[in-house]
FIVEXFI-507109 format. One record per residue (C-alpha): residue number from 0; x negated, y negated, z negated. Coordinates in Angstrom, 1 decimal. Example, Ala and Ser with C-alpha at 12.3 -4.5 7.8 and 13.67 -1.06 7.14 Angstrom:
2
(0; (-12.3; 4.5; -7.8));
(1; (-13.7; 1.1; -7.1));
// end
This chain:
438
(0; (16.2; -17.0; -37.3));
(1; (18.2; -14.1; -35.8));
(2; (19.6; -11.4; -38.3));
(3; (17.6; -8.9; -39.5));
(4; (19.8; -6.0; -37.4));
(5; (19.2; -8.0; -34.6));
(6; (15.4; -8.1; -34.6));
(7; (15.1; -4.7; -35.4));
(8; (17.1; -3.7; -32.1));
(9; (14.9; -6.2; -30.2));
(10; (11.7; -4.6; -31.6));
(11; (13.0; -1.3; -30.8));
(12; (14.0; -2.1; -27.4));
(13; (10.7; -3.4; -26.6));
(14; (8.3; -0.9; -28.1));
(15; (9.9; 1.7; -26.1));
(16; (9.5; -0.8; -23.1));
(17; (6.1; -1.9; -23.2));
(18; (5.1; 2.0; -24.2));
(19; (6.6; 3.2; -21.1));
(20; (4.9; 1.0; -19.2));
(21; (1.7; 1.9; -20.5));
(22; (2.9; 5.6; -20.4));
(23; (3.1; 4.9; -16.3));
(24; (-0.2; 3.4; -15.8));
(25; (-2.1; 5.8; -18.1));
(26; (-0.6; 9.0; -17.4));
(27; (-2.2; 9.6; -14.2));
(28; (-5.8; 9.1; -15.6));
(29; (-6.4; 13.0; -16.4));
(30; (-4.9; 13.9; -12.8));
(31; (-7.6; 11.7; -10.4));
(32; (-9.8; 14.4; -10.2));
(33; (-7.2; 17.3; -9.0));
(34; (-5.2; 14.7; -7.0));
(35; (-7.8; 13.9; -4.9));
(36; (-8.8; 17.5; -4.3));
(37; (-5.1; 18.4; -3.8));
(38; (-4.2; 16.0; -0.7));
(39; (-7.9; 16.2; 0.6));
(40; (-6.5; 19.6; 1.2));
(41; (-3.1; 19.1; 2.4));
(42; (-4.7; 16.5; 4.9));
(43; (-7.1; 19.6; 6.3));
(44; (-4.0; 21.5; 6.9));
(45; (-2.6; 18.6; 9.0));
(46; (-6.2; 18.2; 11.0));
(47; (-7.5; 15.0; 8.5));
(48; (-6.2; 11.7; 7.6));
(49; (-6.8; 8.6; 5.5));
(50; (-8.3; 10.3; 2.4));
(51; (-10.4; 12.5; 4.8));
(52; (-11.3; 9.7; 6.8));
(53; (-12.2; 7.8; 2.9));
(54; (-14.6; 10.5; 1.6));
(55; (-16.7; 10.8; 4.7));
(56; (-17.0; 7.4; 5.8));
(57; (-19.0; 6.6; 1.8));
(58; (-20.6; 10.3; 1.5));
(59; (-24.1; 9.3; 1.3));
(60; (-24.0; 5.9; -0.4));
(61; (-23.8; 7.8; -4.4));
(62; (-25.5; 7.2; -7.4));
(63; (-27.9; 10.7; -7.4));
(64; (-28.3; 11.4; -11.4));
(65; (-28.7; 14.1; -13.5));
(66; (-24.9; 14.9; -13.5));
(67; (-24.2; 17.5; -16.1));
(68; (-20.9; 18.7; -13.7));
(69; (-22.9; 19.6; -10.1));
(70; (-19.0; 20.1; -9.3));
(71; (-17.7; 16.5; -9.6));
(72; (-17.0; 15.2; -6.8));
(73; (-18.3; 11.0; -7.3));
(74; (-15.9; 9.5; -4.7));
(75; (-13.1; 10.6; -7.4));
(76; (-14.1; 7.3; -9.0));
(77; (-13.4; 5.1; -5.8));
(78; (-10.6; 7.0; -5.3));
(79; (-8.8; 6.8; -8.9));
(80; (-10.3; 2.6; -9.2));
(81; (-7.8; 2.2; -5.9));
(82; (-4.8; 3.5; -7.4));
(83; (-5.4; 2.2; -10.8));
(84; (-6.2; -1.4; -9.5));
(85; (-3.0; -1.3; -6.9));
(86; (-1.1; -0.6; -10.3));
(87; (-3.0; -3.8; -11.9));
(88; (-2.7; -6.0; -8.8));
(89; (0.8; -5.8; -8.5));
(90; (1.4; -6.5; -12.1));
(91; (-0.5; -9.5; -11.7));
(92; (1.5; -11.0; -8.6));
(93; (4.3; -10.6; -10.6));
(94; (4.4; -10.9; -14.6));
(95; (4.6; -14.8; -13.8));
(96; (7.2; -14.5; -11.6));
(97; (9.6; -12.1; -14.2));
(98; (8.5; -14.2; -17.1));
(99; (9.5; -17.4; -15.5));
(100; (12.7; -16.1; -14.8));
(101; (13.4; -14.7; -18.0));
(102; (12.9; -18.2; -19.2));
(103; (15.7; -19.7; -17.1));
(104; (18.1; -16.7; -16.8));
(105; (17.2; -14.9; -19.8));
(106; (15.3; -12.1; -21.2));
(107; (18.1; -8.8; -20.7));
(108; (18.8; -9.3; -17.0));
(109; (15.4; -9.5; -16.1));
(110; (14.3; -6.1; -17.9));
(111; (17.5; -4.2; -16.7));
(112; (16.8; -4.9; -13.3));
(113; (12.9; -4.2; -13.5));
(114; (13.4; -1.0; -16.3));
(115; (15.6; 0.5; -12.7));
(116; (12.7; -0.4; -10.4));
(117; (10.8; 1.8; -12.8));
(118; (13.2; 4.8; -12.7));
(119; (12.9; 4.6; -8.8));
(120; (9.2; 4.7; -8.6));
(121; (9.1; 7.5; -11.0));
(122; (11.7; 9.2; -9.4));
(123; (9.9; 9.2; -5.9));
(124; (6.6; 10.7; -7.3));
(125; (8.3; 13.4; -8.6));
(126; (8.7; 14.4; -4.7));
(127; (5.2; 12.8; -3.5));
(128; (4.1; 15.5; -1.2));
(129; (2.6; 13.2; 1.1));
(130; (-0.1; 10.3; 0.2));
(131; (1.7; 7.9; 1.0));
(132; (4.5; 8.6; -0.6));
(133; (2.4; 8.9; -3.9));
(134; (1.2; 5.3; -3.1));
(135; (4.6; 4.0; -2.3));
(136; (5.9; 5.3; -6.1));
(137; (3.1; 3.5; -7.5));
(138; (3.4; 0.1; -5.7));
(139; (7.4; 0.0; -7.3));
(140; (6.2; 0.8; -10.4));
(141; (3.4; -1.8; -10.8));
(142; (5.8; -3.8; -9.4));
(143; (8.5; -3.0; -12.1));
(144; (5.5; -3.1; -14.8));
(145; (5.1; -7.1; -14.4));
(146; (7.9; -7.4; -17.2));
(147; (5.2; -6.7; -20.2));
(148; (5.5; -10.8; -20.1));
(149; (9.3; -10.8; -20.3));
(150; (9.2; -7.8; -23.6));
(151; (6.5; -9.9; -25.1));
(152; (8.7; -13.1; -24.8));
(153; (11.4; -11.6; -26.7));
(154; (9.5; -10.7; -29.3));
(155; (8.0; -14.2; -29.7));
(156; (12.1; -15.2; -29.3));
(157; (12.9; -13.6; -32.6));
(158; (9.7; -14.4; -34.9));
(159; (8.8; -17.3; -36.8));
(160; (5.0; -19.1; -36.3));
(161; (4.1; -17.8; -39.3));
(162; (4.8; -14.2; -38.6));
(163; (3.6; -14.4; -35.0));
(164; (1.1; -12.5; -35.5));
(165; (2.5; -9.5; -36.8));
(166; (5.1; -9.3; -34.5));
(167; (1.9; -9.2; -31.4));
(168; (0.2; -6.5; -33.8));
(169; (3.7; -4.4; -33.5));
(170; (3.3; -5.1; -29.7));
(171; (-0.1; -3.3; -30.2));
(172; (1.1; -0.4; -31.4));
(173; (3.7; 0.1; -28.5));
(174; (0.0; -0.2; -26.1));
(175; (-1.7; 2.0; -28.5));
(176; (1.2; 4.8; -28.3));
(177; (1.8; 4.6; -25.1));
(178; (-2.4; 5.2; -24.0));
(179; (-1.8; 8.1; -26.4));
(180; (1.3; 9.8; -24.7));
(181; (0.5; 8.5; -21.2));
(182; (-2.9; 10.9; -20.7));
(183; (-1.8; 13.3; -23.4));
(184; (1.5; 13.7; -20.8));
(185; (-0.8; 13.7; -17.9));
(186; (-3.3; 16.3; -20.0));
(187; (-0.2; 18.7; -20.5));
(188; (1.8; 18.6; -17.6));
(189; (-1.2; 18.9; -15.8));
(190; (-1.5; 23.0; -16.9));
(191; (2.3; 24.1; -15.1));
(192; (2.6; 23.8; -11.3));
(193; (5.6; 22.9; -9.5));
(194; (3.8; 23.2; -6.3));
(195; (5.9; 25.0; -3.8));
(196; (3.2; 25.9; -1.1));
(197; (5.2; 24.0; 1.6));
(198; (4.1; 20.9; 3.8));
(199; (6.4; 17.9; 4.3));
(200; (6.8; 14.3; 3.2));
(201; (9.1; 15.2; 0.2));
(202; (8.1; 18.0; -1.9));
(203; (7.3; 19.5; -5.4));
(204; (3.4; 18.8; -6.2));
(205; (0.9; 20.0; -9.4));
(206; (2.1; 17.0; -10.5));
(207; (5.6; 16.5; -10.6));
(208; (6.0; 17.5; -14.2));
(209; (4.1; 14.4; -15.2));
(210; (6.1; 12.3; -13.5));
(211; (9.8; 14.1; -14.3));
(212; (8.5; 13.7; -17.9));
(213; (8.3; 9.8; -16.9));
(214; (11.3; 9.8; -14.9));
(215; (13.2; 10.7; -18.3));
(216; (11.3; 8.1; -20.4));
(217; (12.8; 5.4; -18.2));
(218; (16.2; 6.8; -18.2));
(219; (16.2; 6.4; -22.2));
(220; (14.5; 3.3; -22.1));
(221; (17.2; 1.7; -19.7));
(222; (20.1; 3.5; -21.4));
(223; (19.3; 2.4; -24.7));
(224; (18.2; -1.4; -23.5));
(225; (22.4; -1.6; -21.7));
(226; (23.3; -0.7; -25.5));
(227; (21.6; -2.6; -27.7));
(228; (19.7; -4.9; -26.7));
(229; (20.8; -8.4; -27.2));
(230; (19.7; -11.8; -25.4));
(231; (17.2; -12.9; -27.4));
(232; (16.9; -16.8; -25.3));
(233; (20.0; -19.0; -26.0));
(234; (21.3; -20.6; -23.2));
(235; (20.2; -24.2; -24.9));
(236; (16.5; -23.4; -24.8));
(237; (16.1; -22.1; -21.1));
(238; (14.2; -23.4; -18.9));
(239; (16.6; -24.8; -16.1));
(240; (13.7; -26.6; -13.7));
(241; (14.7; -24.5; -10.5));
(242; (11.6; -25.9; -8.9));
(243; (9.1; -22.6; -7.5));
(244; (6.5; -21.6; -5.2));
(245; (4.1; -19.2; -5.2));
(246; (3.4; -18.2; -8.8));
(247; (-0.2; -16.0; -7.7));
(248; (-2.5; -18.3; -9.5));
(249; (-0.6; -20.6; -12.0));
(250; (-3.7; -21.0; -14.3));
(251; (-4.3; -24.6; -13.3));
(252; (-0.7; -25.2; -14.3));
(253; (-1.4; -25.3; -17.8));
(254; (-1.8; -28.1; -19.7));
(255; (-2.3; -27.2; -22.7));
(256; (-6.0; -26.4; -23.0));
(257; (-5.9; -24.1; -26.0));
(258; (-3.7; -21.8; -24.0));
(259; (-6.1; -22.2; -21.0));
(260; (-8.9; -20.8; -23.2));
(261; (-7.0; -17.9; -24.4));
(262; (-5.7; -17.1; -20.4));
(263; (-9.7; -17.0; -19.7));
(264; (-11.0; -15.0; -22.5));
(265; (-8.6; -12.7; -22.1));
(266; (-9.1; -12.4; -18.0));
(267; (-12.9; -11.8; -18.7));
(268; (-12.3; -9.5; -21.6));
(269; (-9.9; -7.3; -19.3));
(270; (-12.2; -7.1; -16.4));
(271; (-15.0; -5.6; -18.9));
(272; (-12.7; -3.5; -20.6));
(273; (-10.5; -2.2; -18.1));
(274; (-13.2; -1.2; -15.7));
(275; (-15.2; 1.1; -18.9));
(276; (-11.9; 2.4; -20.0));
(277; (-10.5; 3.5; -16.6));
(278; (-14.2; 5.1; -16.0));
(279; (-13.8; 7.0; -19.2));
(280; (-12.4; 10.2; -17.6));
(281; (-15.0; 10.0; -15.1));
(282; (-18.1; 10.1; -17.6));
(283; (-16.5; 12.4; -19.4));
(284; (-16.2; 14.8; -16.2));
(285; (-19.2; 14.1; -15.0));
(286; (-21.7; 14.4; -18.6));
(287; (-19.5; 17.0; -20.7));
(288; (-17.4; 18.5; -17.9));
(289; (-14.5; 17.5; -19.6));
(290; (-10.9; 19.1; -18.3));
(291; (-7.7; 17.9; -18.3));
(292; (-6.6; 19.0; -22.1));
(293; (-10.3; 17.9; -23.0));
(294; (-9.4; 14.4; -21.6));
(295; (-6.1; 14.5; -23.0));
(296; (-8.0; 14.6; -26.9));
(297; (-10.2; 12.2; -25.9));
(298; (-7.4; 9.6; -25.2));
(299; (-5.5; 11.0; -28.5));
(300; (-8.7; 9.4; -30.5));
(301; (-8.5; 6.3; -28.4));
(302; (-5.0; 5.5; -29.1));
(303; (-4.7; 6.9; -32.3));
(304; (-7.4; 4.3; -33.4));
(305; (-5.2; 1.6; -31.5));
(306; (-2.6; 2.2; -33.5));
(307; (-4.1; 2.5; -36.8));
(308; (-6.3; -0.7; -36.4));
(309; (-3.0; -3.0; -35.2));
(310; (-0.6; -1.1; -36.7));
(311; (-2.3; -1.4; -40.5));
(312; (-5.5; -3.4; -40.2));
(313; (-4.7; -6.2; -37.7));
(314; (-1.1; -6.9; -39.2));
(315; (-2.5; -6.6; -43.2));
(316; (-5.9; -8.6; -42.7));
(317; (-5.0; -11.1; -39.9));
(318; (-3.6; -13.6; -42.0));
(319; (-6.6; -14.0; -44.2));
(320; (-9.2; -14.5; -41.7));
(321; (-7.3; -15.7; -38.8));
(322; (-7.0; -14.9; -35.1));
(323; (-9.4; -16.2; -33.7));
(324; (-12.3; -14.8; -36.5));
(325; (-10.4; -11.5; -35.8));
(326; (-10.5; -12.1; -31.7));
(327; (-14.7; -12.8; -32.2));
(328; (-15.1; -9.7; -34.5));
(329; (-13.3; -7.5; -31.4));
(330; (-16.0; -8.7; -28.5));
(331; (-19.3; -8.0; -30.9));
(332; (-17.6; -4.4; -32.0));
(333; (-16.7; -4.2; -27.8));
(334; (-20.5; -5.0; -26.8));
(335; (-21.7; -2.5; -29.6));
(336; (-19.4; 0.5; -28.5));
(337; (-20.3; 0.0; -24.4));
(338; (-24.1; -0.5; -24.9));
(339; (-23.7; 3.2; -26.7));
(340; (-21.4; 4.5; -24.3));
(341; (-24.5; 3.4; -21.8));
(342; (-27.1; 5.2; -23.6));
(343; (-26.0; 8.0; -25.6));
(344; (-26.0; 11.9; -24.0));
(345; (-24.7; 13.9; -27.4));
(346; (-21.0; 14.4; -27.6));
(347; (-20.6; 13.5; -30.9));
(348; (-21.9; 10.3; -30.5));
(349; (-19.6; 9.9; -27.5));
(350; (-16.8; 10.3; -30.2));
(351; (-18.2; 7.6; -31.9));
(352; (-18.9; 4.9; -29.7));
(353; (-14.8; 5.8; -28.6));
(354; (-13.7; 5.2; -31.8));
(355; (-15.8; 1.9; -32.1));
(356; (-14.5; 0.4; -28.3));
(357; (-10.8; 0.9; -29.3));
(358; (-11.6; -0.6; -32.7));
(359; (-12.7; -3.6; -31.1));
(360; (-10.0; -3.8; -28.3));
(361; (-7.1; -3.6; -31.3));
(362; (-8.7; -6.5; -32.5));
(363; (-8.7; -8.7; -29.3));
(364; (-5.2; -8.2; -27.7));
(365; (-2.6; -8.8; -30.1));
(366; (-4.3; -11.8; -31.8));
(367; (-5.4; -13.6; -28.4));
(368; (-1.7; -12.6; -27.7));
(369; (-0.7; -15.0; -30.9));
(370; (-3.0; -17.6; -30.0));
(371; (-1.2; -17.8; -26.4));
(372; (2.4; -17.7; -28.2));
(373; (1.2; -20.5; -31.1));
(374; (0.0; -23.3; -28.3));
(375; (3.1; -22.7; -26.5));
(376; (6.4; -24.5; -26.9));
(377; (9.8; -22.1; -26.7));
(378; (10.4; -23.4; -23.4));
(379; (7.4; -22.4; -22.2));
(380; (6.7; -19.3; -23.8));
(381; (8.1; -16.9; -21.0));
(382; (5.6; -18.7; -18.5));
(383; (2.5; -19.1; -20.6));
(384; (2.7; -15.5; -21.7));
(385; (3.3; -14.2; -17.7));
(386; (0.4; -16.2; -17.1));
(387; (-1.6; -14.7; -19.9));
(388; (-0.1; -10.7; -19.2));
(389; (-1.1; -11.9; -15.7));
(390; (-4.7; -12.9; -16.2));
(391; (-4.9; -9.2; -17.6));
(392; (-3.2; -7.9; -14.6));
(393; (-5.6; -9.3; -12.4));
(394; (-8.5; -8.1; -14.2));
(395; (-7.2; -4.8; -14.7));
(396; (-6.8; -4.7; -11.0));
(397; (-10.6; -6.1; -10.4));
(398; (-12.3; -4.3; -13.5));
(399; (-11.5; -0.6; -12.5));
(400; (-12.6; -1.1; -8.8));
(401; (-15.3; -2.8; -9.5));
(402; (-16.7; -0.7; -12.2));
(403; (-15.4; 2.5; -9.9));
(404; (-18.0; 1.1; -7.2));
(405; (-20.9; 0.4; -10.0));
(406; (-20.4; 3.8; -11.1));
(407; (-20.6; 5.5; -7.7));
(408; (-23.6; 3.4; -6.6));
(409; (-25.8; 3.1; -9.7));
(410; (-24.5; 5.5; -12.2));
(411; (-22.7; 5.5; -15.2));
(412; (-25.6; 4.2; -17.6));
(413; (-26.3; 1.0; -15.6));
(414; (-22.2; 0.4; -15.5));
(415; (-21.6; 0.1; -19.4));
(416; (-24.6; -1.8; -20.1));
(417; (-23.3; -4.4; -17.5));
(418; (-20.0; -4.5; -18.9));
(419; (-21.3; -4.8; -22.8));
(420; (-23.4; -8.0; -20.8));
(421; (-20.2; -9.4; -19.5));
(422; (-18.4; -9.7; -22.8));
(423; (-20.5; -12.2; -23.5));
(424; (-18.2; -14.6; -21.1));
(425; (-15.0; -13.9; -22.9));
(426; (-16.8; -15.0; -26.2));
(427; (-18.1; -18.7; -25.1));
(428; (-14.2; -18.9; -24.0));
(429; (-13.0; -17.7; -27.1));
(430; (-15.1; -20.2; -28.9));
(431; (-14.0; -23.6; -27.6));
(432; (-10.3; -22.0; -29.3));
(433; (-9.5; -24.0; -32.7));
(434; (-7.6; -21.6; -34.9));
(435; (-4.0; -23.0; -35.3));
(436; (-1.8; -23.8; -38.2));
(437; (1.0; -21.6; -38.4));
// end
């Protein structure tokens, strides 16, 4: 067991990691609507383009509802599913590939070199004055992001089986904060412009503030990770087998048929979740005509509840009724929260149902997180936890396009009561799981 200094700095190190992450992939959630509007508009200047080209070639083909916002604009949903699921995609490709290296060269190399990729994506948004430029920022980030599996590694490095658990809920509250910070950063930023009225490739945009704010994050985060972070993997336990190919869908690689489970329930959890949550800001816009700040609270409840549940709940009551009673307890509270979501037209009530879905998702990720690290051996727990950060990857780069097109085509209402149906494939998953002995 490593000394008690020692864990705290790893712990440290990799909350602020694995919230800056989810600081990069949330924070642009409150700025889909504007961002769309705002190169629409540098494209009519420059006689069209892709976007242009995007919103008139599926013009016709929406959902036609009793919108509360006549002003919102439904192809913001397509629009903000591609971004969010290019994010998720490249994650995916490449969680495997960082954890697997981590497990043969070590945990600290690996996040140095991906915490710089970060800094460079963020620092090329903060110029994004073209579209593509914005896309380009995006792909290095979501690129970069793929180390969730190597930060979650090293936290498994430096707890005990029995304390497992705990150490994933901690994990949790690094998500919870950063879905907090991420939109509330989006939320404010989103009220000073930095627009400079020019056209060119590089320039200052409404919403460079959001991303110099997460330009700075990643400047601490790889500062403080060259200073104290310590390798967490001794050289005696990595895993030297040099033999690779392509690490897309390494699923079938698992032997161990516990871990197998987890990798599926959690895929099919993610797609259901992911696609509701990134479709959030959307309903909201479109029933209560929710702006920017308004989004920014509405995100404050959902990660505010995140932490608390994980943070208090999940680390004091996990050990008496055990992961996977915890992990079933999340999908019921999950199919509860979306089925209201579906139906319910009073804000309050919207408030509610929030505070009921992030309930239930505090209770799924960090134990199905534990059940992946418990069935895995220390060689093998950089790969099987790339391959389970992976699964969600992937489903976080199918679940917000696909729900984005669900949305558009049949409305909101159909869209959550689909997705409180699908949780019920996660669940027969979860099932076949034995809880283990820790």
């Amino acid at each position: 067991m490593p000394s008690i200094d020692r864990k705290k700095a790893t712990f440290g190190v990799v909350f602020l990691t694995i919230f800056l992450d989810m600081v990069g992939f949330s924070v642009i959630f409150p700025l889909f609507p504007a961002m769309l509007d705002y190169y629409l508009g540098k494209e009519e200047l420059l006689g069209g383009g892709v976007l242009t080209i995007f919103v008139n070639s599926i013009q016709g083909f929406a959902f036609e509802g009793d919108s509360q916002n006549p002003s919102f604009r439904l192809e913001t949903v397509i629009f903000g599913g591609i971004l969010g699921s290019l994010y998720a995609l490249l994650q995916f490709f490449f969680a495997p590939i960082w954890g697997r290296l981590s497990d043969r060269i070590g945990r600290r190399p690996v996040l140095l070199t991906t915490l710089f990729g970060t800094c460079i994506g963020y620092g090329l948004w903060i110029f994004a004055g073209d579209f593509w430029i914005l896309v380009f920022s995006r792909i290095l980030s979501g690129v970069a992001s793929g180390n969730l599996s190597v930060a979650t590694a090293a936290i498994a490095d430096v707890t005990s089986r029995e304390t497992r658990s705990k150490g994933m809920a901690f994990v949790g509250v690094a998500f919870g904060l950063g879905f907090v910070v991420g939109p509330a950063l989006g939320g404010f930023a989103s009220q000073w412009s930095w627009d400079d009225n020019t056209s060119g490739i590089f320039q200052m945009t409404p919403f460079s503030l959001a991303a110099l704010i997460s330009f700075c994050l990643a400047v601490i985060n790889i500062l403080w990770l060259g200073y104290a972070f310590k390798e967490t993997l001794p050289e005696r336990k990595r895993n030297t087998d040099k033999k690779s190919k392509p690490v897309i869908f390494e699923l079938s690689r698992i032997k161990n048929l516990a871990v197998r489970n987890t990798c599926l329930a959690y895929l099919f959890y993610m797609v259901s979740f992911s696609g509701m949550e990134f479709t959030l800001t959307f309903l909201a816009v479109e029933r209560f005509a929710y702006e920017p700040l308004e989004i920014m609270k509405m995100f404050l409840l959902i990660g505010g509840t995140l932490i608390f549940v994980q943070g208090y709940l999940v680390r004091k009551f996990v050990g008496k009724i055990g992961e996977k009673t915890m992990a079933i307890s999340g999908i019921f509270i999950g199919i509860l929260a979306f089925g209201m979501i579906a139906l319910i037209k009073h804000e309050s009530w919207f408030f509610v149902s929030l505070f009921l879905m992030s309930t239930g998702v505090a209770f799924i990720s960090p134990t199905l997180t534990s059940l992946t690290s418990l069935y895995s051996s220390e060689e093998t727990q950089g790969f099987h936890l790339g391959v389970f950060r992976s699964s969600g990857s992937i489903a976080r780069a199918i679940g917000p396009l696909l729900a984005g097109l669900i949305f558009f085509k049949y409305g909101s209402s159909f869209a959550y009561l689909l997705g409180a149906l699908f949780l019920i494939v996660p669940f027969c998953f979860l099932f076949r799981v034995p809880q283990p002995k820790t």
